[in-house]
C-alpha positions as CSV (number, residue, x, y, z in Angstrom):
1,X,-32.0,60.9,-23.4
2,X,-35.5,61.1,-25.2
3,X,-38.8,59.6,-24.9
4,X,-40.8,58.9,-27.8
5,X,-44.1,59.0,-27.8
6,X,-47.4,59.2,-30.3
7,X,-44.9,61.2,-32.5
8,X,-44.0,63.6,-29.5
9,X,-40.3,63.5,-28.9
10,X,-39.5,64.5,-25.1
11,X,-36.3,65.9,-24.3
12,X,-35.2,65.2,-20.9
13,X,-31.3,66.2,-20.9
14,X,-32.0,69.8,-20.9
15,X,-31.6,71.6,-17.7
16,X,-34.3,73.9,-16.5
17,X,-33.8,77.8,-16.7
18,X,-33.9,79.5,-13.4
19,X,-35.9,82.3,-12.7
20,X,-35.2,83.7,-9.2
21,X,-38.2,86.0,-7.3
22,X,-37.7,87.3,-4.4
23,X,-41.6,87.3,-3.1
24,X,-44.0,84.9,-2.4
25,X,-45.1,84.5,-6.2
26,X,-44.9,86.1,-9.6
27,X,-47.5,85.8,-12.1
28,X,-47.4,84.2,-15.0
29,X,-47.8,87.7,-16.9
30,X,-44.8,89.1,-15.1
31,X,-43.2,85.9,-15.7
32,X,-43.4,86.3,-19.5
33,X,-41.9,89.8,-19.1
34,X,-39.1,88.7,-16.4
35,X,-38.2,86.3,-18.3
36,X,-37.4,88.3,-21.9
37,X,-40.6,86.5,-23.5
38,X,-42.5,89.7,-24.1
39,X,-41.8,93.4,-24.0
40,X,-44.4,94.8,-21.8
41,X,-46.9,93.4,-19.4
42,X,-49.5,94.8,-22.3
43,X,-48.7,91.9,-24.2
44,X,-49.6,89.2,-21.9
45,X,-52.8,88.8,-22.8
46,X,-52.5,88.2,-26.3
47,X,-49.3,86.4,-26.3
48,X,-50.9,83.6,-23.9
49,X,-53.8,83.5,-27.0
50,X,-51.5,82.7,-29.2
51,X,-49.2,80.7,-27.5
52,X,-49.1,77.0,-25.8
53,X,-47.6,77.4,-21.8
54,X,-47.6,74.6,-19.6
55,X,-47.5,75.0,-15.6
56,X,-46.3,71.9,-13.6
57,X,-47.5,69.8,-17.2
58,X,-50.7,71.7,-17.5
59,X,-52.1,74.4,-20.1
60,X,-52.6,77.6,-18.1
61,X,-53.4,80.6,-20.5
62,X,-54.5,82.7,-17.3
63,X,-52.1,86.2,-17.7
64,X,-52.5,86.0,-13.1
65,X,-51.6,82.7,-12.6
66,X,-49.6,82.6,-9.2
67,X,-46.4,81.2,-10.1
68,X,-44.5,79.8,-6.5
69,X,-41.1,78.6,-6.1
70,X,-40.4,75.0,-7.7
71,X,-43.1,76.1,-10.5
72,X,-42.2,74.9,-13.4
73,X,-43.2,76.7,-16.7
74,X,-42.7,74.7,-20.2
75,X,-42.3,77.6,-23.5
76,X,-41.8,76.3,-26.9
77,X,-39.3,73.5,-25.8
78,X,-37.8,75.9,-22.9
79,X,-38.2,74.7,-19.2
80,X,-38.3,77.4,-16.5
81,X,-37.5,77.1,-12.9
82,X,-39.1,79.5,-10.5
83,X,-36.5,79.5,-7.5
């Protein structure tokens, strides 16, 4: 299933990647790392420079962004899940 729209092609059929924390939050710098995106928490910084995230549908390019279970974190067509 897709949806089509001002040459944007949504995918919706993909299911989410889970990330599982086991504290109140993460954020999104630790996220990046947790999640295999980057290599050290260094990088953060300029990796969120360079590159488009979107937090519950919004741009966030703020390396301490809280990130709270049911988050959800879009990454060059990936879908994360924090649980």
């Amino acid at each position: 299933m897709y949806f089509e729209d001002r040459k944007t092609v949504f995918f919706m059929d993909k299911k989410p990647i889970e990330i599982k924390i086991n504290s109140d939050y993460i954020t999104l710098g630790q996220f990046l790392k947790f999640a295999d995106i980057i290599q050290s928490g260094g990088e953060a910084k300029g990796w969120l420079k360079c590159n488009d995230v979107l937090v519950n549908g919004e741009l966030d390019v703020r390396r301490g962004r809280k990130l709270r279970t049911n988050d959800k974190i879009e990454i060059d067509k990936k879908v994360y899940v924090i649980r």
